[in-house]
C-alpha positions as CSV (number, residue, x, y, z in Angstrom):
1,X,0.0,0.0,0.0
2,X,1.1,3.3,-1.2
3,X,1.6,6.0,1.6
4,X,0.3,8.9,-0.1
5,X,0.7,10.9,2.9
6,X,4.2,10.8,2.9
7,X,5.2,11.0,-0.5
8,X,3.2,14.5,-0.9
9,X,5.4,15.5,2.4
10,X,8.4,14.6,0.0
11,X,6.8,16.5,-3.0
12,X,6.2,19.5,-1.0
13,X,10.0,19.9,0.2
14,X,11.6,19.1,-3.0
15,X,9.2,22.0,-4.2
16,X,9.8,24.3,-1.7
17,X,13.5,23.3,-2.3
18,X,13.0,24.6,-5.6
19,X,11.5,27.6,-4.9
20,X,14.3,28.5,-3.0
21,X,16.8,28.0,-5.6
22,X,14.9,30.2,-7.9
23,X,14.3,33.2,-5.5
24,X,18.0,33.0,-4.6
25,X,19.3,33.2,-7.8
26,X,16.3,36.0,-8.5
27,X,17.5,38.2,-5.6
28,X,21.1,38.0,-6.5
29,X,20.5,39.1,-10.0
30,X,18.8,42.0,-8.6
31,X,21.8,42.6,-5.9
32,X,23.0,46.1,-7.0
33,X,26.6,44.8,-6.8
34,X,26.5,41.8,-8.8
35,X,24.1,44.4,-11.1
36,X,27.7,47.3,-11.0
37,X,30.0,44.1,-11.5
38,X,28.0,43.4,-14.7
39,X,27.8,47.4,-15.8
40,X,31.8,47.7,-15.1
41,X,33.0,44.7,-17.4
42,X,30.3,45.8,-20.2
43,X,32.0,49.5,-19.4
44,X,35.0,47.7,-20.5
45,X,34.1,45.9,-23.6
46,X,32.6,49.4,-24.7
47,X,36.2,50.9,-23.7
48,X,37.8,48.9,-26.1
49,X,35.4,49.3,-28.7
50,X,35.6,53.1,-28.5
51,X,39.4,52.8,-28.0
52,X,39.4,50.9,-31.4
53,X,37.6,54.1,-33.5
54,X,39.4,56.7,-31.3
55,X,43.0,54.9,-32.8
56,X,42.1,54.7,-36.3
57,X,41.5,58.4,-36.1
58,X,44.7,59.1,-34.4
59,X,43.0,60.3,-31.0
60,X,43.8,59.5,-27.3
61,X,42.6,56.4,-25.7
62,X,40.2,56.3,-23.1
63,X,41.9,54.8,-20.1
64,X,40.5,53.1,-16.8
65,X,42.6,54.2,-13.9
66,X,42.7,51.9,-10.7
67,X,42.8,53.8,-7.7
68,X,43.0,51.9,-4.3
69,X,40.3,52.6,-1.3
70,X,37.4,53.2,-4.3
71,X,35.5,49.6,-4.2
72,X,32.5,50.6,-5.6
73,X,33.9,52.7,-7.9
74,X,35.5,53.1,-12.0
75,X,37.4,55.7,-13.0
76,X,37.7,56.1,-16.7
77,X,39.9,59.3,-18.2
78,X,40.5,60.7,-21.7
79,X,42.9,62.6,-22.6
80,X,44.4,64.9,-19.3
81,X,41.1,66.7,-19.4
82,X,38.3,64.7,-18.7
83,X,37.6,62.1,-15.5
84,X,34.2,59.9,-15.3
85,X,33.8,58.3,-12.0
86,X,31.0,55.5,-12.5
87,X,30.1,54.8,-8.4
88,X,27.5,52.4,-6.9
89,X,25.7,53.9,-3.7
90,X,23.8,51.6,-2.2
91,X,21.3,52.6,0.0
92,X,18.1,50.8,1.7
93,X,15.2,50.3,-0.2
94,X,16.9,52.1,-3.4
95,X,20.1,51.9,-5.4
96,X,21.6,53.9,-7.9
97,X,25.0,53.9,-10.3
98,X,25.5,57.6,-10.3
99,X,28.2,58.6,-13.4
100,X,29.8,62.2,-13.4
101,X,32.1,63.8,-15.7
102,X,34.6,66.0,-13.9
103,X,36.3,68.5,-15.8
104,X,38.7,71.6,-17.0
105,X,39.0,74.1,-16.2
106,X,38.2,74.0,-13.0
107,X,38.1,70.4,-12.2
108,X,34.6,70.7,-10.9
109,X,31.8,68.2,-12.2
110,X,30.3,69.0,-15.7
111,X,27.9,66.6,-16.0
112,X,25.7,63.7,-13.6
113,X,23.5,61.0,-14.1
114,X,21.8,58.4,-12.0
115,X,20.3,55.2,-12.8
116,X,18.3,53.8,-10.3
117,X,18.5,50.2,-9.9
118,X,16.6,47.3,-7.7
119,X,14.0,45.1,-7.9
120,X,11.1,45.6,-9.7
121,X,7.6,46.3,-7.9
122,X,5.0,43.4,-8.2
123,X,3.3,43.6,-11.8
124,X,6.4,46.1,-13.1
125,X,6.6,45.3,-16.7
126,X,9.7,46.1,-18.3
127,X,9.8,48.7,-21.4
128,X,13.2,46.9,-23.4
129,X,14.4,43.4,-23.8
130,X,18.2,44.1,-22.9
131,X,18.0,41.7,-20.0
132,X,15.2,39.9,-19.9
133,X,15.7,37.7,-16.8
134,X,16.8,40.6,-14.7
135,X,14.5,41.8,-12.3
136,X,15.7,45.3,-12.2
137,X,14.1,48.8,-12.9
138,X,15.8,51.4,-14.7
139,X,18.3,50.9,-17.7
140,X,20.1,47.7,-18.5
141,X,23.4,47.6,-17.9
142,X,24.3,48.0,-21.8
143,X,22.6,51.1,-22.0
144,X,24.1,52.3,-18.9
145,X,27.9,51.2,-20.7
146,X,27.2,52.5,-23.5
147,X,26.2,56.3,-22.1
148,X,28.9,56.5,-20.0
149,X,31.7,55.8,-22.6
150,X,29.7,57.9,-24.9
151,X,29.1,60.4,-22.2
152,X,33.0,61.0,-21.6
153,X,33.9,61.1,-25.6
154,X,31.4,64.1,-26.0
155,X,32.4,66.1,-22.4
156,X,28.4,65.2,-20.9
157,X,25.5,62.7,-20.6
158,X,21.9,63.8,-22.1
């Protein structure tokens, strides 16, 4: 005789098993630093892209500098004028990657923009397919790459 009591015990933890998988890996897609780790490397692959046009026309590299004590932070220069500083600040309930273009002549900040970033509100439906399985509200993390490089070749972000 089957003990159907017991095997729905079984079923129940192996789905509740399950269901804990799924919201981890959920949550830590929406953790705003695996969410900067992900915006910093595309940053990079758009670096080198850019880098790419910028020495076929016989222009200055964009360089990322490394600077130690700045954890959650990129620092990306071009030429001797211009500094962006891409920075997480994380805060509770809300997150945002704040870029800023810091300048000549007077080294103080041209230009600033924040993306907002955490997880999305029950029934939130999302208004581009960059990343679909990524819970997060704001830009992707392409777009964001792609402003800030772009951002620091024209001297501001729109």
């Amino acid at each position: 005789m089957v003990d159907y009591s017991k095997l729905a015990e079984k079923a129940k933890a192996n789905q509740d098993a399950s269901n804990l998988l799924f919201r981890t890996a959920r949550d830590l897609d929406a953790d705003p630093i695996v969410f900067f780790q992900r915006v910093t490397a595309l940053i990079g692959e758009e670096m080198d892209k850019a880098n790419e046009e910028l020495r076929k026309r016989g222009v200055g590299a964009i360089a990322r500098n490394h600077l130690p004590g700045f954890k959650g932070a990129i620092f990306l220069a071009f030429g001797t004028g211009l500094l962006c500083k891409v920075e997480l600040e994380v805060q509770k309930g809300r997150s945002l990657i704040a870029a800023a273009i810091i300048g000549p002549p007077n080294g103080y900040e041209i230009s600033r923009k924040e993306y907002l970033i955490g997880p999305a509100p029950a029934g939130f439906q999302r208004k581009h397919d960059a990343a679909p399985g990524l819970p997060v509200v704001g830009a992707p993390p392409e777009q964001i790459a792609e402003e800030v490089v772009a951002g620091i070749l024209i001297g501001r972000f729109y």
